[in-house]
C-alpha atoms as a printed R data frame, in Angstrom:
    type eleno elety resid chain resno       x       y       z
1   ATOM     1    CA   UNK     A     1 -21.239  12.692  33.772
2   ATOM     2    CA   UNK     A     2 -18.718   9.721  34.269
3   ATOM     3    CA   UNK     A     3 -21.320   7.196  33.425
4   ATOM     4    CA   UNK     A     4 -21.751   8.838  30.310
5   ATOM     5    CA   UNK     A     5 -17.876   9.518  29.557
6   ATOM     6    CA   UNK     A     6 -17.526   5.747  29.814
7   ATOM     7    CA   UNK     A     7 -20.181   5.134  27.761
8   ATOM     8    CA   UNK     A     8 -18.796   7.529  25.210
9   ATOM     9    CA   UNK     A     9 -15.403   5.800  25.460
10  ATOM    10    CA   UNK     A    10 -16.633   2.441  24.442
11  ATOM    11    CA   UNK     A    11 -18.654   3.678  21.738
12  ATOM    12    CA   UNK     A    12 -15.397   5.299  20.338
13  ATOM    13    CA   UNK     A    13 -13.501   2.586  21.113
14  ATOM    14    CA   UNK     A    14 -15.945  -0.005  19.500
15  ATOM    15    CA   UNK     A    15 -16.078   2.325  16.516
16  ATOM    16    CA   UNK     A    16 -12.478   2.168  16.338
17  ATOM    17    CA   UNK     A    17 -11.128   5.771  16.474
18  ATOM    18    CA   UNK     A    18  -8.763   5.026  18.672
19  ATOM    19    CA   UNK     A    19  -6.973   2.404  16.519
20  ATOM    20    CA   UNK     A    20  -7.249   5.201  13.893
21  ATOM    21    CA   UNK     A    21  -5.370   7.780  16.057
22  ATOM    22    CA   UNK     A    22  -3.148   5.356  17.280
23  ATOM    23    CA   UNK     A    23  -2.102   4.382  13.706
24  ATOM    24    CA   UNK     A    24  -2.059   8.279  12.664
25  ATOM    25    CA   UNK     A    25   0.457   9.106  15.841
26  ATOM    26    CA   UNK     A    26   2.679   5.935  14.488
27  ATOM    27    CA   UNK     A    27   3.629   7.721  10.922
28  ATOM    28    CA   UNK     A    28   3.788  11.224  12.857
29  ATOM    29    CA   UNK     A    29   6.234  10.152  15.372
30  ATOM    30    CA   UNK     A    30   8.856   9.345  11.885
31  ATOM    31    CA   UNK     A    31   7.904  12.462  10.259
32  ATOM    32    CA   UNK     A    32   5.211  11.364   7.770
33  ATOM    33    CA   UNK     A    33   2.703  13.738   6.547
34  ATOM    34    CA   UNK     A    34  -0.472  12.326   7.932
35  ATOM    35    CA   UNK     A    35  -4.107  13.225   7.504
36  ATOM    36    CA   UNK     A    36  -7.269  10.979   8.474
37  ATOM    37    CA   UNK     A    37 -10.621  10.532   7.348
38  ATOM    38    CA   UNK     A    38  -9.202  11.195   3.743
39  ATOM    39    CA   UNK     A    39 -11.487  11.359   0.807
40  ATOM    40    CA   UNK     A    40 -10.597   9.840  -2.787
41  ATOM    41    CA   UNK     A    41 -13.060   9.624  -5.728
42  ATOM    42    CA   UNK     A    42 -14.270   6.079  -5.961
43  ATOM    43    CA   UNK     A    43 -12.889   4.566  -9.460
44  ATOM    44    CA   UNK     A    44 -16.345   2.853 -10.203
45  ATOM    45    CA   UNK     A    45 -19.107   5.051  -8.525
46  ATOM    46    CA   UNK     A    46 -17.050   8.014  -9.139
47  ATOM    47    CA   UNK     A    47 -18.210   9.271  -5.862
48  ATOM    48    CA   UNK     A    48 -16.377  10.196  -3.068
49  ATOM    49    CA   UNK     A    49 -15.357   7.744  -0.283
50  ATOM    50    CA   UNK     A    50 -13.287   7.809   2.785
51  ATOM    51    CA   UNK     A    51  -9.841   6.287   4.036
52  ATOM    52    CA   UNK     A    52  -8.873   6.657   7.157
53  ATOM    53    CA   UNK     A    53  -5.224   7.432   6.955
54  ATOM    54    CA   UNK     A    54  -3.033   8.487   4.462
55  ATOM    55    CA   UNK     A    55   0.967   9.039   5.643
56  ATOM    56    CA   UNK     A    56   3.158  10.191   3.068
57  ATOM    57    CA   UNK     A    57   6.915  11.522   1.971
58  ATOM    58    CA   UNK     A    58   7.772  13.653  -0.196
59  ATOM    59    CA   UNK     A    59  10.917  14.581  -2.120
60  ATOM    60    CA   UNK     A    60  12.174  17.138  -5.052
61  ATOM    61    CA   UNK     A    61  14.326  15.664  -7.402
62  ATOM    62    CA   UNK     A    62  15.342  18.138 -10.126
63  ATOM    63    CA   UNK     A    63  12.161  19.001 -11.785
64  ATOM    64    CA   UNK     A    64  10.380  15.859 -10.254
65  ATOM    65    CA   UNK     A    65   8.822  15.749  -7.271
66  ATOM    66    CA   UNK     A    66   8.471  11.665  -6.086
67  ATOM    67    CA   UNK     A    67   6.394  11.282  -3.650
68  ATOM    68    CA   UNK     A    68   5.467   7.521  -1.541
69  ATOM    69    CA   UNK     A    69   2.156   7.131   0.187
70  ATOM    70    CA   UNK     A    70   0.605   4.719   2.604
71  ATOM    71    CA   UNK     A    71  -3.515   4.748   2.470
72  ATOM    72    CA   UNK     A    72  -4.599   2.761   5.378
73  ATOM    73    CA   UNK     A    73  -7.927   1.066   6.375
74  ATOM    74    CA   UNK     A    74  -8.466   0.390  10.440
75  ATOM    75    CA   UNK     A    75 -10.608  -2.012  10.942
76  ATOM    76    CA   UNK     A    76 -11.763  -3.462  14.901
77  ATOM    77    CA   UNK     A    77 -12.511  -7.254  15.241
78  ATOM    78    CA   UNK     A    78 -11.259  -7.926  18.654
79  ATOM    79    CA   UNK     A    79 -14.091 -10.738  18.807
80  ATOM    80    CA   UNK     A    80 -14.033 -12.476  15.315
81  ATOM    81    CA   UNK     A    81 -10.363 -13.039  14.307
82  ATOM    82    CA   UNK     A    82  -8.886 -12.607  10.586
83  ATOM    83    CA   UNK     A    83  -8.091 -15.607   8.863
84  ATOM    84    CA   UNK     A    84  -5.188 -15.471   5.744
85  ATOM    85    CA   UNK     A    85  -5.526 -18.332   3.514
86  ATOM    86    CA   UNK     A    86  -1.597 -19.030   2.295
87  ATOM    87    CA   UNK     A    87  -0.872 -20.602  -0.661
88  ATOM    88    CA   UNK     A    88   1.953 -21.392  -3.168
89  ATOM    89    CA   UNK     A    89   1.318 -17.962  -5.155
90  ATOM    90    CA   UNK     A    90   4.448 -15.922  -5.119
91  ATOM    91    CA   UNK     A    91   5.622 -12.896  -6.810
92  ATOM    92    CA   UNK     A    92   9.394 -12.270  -7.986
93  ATOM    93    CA   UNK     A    93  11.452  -9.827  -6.690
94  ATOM    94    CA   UNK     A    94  11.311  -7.185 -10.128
95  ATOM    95    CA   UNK     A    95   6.896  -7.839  -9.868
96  ATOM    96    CA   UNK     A    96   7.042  -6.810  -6.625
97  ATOM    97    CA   UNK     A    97   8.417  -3.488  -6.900
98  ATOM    98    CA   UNK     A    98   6.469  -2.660 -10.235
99  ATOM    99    CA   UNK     A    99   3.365  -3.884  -9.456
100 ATOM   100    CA   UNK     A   100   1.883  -1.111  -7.049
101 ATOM   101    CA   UNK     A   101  -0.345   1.349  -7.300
102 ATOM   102    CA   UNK     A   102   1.279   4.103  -8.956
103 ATOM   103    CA   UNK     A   103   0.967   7.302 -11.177
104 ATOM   104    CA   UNK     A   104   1.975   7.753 -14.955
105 ATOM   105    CA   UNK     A   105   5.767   8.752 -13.832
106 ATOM   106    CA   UNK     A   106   5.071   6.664 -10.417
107 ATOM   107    CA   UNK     A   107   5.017   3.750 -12.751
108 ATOM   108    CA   UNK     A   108   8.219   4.849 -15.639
109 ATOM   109    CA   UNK     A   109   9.787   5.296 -12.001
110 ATOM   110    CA   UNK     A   110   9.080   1.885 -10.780
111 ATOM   111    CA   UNK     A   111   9.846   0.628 -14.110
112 ATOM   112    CA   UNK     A   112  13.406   1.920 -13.927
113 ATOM   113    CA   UNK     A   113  13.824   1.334 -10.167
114 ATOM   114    CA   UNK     A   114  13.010  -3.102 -10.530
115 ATOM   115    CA   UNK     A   115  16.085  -3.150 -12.404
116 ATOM   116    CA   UNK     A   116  17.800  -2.972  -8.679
117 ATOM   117    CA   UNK     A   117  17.920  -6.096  -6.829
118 ATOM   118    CA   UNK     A   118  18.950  -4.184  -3.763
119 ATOM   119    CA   UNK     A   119  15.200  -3.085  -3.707
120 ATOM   120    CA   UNK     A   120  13.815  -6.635  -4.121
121 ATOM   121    CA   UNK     A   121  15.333  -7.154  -0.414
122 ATOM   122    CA   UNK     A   122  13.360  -4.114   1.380
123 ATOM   123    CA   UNK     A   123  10.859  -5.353   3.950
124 ATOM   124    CA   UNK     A   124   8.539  -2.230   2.267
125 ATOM   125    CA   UNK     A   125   8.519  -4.347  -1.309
126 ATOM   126    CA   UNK     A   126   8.566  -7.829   0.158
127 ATOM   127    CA   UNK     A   127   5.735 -10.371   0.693
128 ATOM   128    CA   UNK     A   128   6.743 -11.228   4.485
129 ATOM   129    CA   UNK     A   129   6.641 -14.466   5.288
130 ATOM   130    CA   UNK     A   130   3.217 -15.273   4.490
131 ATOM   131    CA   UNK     A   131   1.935 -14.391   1.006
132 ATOM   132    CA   UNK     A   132  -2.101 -14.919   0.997
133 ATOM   133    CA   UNK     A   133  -4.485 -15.108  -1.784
134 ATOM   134    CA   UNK     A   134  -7.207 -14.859   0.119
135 ATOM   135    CA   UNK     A   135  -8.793 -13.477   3.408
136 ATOM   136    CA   UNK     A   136 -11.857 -13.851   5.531
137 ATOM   137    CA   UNK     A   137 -13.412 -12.819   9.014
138 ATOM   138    CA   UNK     A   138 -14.036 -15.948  11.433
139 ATOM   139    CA   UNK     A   139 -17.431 -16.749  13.193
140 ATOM   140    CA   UNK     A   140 -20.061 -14.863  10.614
141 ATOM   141    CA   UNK     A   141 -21.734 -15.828   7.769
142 ATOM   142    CA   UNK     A   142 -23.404 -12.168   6.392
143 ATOM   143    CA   UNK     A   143 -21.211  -9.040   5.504
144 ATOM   144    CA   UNK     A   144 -17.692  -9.821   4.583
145 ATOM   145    CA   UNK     A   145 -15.755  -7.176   6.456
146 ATOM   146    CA   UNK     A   146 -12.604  -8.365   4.867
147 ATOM   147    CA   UNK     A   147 -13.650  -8.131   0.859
148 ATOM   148    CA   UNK     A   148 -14.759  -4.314   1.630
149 ATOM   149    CA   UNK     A   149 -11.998  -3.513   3.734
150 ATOM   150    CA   UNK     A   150  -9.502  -4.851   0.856
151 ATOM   151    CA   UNK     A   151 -11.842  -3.184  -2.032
152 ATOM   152    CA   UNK     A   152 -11.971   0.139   0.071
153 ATOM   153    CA   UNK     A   153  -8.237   0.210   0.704
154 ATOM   154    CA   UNK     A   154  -7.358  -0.842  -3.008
155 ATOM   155    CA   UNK     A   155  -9.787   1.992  -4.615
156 ATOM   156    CA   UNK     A   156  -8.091   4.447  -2.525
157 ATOM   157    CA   UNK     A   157  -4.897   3.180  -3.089
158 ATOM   158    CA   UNK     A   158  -5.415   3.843  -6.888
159 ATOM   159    CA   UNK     A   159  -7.518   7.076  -6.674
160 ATOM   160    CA   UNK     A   160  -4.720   8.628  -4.836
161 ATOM   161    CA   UNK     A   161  -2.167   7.412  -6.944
162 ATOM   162    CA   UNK     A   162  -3.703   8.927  -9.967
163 ATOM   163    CA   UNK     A   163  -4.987  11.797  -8.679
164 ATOM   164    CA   UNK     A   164  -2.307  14.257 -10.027
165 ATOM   165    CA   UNK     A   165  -2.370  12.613 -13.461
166 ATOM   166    CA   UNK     A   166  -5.697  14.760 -14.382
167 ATOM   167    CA   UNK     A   167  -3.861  17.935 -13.534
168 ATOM   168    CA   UNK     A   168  -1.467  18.417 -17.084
169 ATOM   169    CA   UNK     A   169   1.019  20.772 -14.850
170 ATOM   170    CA   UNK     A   170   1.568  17.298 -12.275
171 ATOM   171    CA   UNK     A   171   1.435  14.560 -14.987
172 ATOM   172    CA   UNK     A   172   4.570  13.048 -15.711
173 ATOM   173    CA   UNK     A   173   6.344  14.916 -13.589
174 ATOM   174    CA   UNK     A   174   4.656  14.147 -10.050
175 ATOM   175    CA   UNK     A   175   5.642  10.601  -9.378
176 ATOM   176    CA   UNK     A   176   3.514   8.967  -6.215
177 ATOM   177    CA   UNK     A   177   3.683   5.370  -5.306
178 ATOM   178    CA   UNK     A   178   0.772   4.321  -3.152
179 ATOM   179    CA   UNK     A   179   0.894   1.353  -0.580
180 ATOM   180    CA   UNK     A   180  -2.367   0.208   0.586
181 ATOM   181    CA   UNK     A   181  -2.321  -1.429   4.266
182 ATOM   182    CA   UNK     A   182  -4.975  -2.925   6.488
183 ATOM   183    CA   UNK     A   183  -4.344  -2.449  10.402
184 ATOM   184    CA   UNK     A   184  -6.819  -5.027  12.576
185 ATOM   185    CA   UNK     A   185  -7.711  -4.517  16.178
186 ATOM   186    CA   UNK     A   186  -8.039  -8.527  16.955
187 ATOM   187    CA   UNK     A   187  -6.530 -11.859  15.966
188 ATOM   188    CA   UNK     A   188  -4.812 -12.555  12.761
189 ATOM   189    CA   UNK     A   189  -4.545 -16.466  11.529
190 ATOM   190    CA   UNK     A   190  -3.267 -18.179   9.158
191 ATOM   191    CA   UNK     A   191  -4.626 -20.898   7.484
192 ATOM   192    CA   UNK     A   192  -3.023 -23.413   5.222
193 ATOM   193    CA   UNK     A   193  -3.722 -27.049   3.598
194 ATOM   194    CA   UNK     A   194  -1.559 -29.642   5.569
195 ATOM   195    CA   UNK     A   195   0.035 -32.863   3.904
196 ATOM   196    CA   UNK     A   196  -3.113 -34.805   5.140
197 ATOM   197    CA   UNK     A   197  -5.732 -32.646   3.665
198 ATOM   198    CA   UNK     A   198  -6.205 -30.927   6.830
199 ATOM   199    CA   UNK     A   199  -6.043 -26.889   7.364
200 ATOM   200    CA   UNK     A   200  -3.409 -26.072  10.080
201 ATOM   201    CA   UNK     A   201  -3.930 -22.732  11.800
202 ATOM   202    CA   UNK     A   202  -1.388 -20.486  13.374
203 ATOM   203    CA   UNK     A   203  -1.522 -17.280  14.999
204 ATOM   204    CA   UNK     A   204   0.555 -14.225  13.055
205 ATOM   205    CA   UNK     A   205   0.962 -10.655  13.354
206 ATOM   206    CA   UNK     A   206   0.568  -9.329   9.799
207 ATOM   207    CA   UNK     A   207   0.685 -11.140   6.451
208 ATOM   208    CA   UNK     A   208   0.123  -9.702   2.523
209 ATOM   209    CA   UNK     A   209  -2.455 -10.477   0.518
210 ATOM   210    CA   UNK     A   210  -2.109 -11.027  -3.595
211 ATOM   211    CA   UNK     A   211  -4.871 -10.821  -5.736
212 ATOM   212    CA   UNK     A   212  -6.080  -9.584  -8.573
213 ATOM   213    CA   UNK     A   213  -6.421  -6.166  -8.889
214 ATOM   214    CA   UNK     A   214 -10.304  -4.823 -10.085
215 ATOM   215    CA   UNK     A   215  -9.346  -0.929 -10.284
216 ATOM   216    CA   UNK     A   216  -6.965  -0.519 -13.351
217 ATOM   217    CA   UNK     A   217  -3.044  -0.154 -12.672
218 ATOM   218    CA   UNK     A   218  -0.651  -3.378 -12.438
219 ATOM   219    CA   UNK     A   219  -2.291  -7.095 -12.919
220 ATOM   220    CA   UNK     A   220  -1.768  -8.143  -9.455
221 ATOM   221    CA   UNK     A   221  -2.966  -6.046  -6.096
222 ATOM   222    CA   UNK     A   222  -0.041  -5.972  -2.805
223 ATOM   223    CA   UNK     A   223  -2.227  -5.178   0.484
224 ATOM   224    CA   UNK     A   224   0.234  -5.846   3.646
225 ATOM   225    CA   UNK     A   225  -2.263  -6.688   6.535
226 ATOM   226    CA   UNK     A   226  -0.934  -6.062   9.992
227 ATOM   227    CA   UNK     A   227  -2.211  -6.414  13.442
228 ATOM   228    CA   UNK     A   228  -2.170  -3.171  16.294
229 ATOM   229    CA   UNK     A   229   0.755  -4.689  18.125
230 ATOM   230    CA   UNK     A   230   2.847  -3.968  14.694
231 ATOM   231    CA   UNK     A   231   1.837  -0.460  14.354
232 ATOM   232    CA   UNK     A   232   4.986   1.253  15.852
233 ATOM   233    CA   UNK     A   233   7.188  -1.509  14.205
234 ATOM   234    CA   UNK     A   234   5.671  -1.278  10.832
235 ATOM   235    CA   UNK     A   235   5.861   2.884  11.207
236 ATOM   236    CA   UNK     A   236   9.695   2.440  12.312
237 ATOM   237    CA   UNK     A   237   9.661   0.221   9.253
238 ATOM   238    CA   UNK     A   238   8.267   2.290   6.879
239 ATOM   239    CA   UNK     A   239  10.552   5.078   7.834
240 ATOM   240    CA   UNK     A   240  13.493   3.342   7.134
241 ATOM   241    CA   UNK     A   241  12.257   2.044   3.604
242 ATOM   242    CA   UNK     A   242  10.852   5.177   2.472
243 ATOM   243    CA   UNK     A   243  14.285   6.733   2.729
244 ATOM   244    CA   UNK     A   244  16.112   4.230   1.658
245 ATOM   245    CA   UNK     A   245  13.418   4.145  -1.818
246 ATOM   246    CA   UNK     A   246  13.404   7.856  -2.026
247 ATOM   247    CA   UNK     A   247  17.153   7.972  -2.526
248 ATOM   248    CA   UNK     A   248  17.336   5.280  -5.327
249 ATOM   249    CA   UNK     A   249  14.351   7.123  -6.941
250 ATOM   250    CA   UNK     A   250  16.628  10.126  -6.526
251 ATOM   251    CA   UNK     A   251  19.599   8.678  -8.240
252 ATOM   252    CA   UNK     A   252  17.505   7.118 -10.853
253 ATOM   253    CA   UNK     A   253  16.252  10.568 -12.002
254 ATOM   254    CA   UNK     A   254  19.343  12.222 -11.509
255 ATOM   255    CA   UNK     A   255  20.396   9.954 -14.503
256 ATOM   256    CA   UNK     A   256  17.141  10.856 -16.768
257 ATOM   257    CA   UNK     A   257  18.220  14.775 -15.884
258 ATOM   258    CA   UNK     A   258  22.055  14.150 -17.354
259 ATOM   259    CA   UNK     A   259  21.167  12.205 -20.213
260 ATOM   260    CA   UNK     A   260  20.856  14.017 -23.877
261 ATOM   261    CA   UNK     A   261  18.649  13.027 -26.435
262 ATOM   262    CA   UNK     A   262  20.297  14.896 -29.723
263 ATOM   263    CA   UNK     A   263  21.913  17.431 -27.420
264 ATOM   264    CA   UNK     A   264  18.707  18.315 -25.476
265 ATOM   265    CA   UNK     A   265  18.352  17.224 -21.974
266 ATOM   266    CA   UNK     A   266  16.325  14.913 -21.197
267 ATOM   267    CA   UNK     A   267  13.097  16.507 -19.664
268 ATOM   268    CA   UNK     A   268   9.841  14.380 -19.361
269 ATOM   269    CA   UNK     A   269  10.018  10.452 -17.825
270 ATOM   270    CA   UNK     A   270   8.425   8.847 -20.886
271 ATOM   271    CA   UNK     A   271  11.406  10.120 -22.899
272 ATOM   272    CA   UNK     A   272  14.462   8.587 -20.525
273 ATOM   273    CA   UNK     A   273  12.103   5.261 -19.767
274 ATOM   274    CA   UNK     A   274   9.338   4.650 -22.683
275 ATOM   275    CA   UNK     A   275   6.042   4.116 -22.445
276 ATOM   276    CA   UNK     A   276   5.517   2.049 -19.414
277 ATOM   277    CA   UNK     A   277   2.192   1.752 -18.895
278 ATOM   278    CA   UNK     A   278   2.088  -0.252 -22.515
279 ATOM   279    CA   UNK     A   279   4.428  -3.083 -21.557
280 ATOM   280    CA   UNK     A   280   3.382  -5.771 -19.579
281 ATOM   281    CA   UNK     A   281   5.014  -5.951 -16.265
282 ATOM   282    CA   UNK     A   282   6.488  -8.660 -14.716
283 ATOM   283    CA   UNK     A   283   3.984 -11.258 -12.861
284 ATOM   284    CA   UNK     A   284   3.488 -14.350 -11.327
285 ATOM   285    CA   UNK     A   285   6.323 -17.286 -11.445
């Protein structure tokens, strides 16, 4: 019976439950709601798929309800390490709060909210110090773990987000910002073109990758990447962020509510913000 616990335990451990647990207990211990092995409707096959954490926070606001989500991918690679190719792409502070995958009032919301350069400073709508446009998994040459890690993470990021925009009681009034993440059992590297045409490498513990986004939403797709020894960190993070975002997102619509629009109050987010899914937000510099 031992022989076969052990065996068990590094099956589960090469299938990387643990790491999913681990991540799950993380977002519990700061009061997130957290459920795993998640499903969201693909955007392309229309089927459903799986994530396997979502963490969330919700808050009432009036006749709003605002809610900020994290859908996260675990992935184990203890053997072939991650490797983050940085570059000179950056995004300015009002693109990074606006462009994430959000619902039709997520998005008035976030609209409203990149006015406030307070926000630009928050670790939760920053690049970090290293802003990638690309990613890869050393030491293979077949399956690219990375591209359907970020594709899986990205779909669910904007199924989720848009989920309560088919229901006509939620839309407009349910506002949910999604935040997709990436956590990695194994090595993450950076890798960067040196003054002499050579790549320099250097060991990190998370980065963000910027690319285009292929599921509808914003231009541009934010997918922080972090490795297990950030977990509790980027949890404790997350925490403080969330609150901090909640109450702005508070205060903003606490404004909408007192306004009056030929003595009516004003009642639905497309009235106190316009239409913000028409304009184009702001992108690269």
């Amino acid at each position: 019976m031992e022989k076969l616990e052990e065996k068990l335990r590094d099956w589960l451990e090469k299938q990387g439950y643990p790491l999913e647990m681990q991540v799950a207990a993380a977002f519990q211990k700061q009061g997130f709601r957290v459920m795993q092995s998640e499903y969201y409707e693909d955007p392309e096959s229309k089927g459903m798929r799986e994530i396997d954490v979502v963490a969330s926070r919700q808050q009432k606001v009036g006749n709003y309800y605002v809610r900020l989500t994290f859908a996260i991918e675990c992935k184990q690679s203890k053997e072939k390490p991650w490797v983050l190719f940085a570059g000179q792409q950056r995004l300015p502070g009002p693109a990074r709060v606006v462009q994430r995958a959000a619902s039709e009032g997520g998005t008035k919301l976030l609209f409203e909210l990149y006015k406030n350069k307070e926000l630009h400073q928050l670790s939760l709508l920053s690049l970090g110090e290293l802003a990638a446009y690309g990613m890869t998994q050393a030491f293979t040459t077949g399956h690219d773990v990375t591209y359907t890690a970020s594709t899986a993470v990205e779909k669910a990021a904007h199924s989720i987000a848009v989920s309560c925009d088919k229901h006509a009681m939620y839309r407009g009034s349910f506002c949910e910002i999604v935040f997709p993440v990436i956590v990695v059992d194994g090595l993450l590297f950076k890798a960067a073109l040196q003054e002499d045409g050579t790549i320099g490498l250097a060991s990190v513990a998370a980065g963000t990758l910027v690319s285009r986004n292929r599921f509808g939403g914003p231009p541009f797709s934010i997918i922080r990447v972090i490795g297990q020894s950030e977990i509790e960190s980027f949890a404790e993070t997350a925490d403080r962020d969330t609150r901090e975002l909640l109450a702005h997102c508070s205060r903003a619509i606490e404004g909408w509510q007192s306004k009056k629009t030929g003595g009516k109050e004003v009642n639905k987010l497309s009235d106190a913000t316009g239409s913000a899914r028409g304009e184009r937000p702001p992108g690269l510099h």
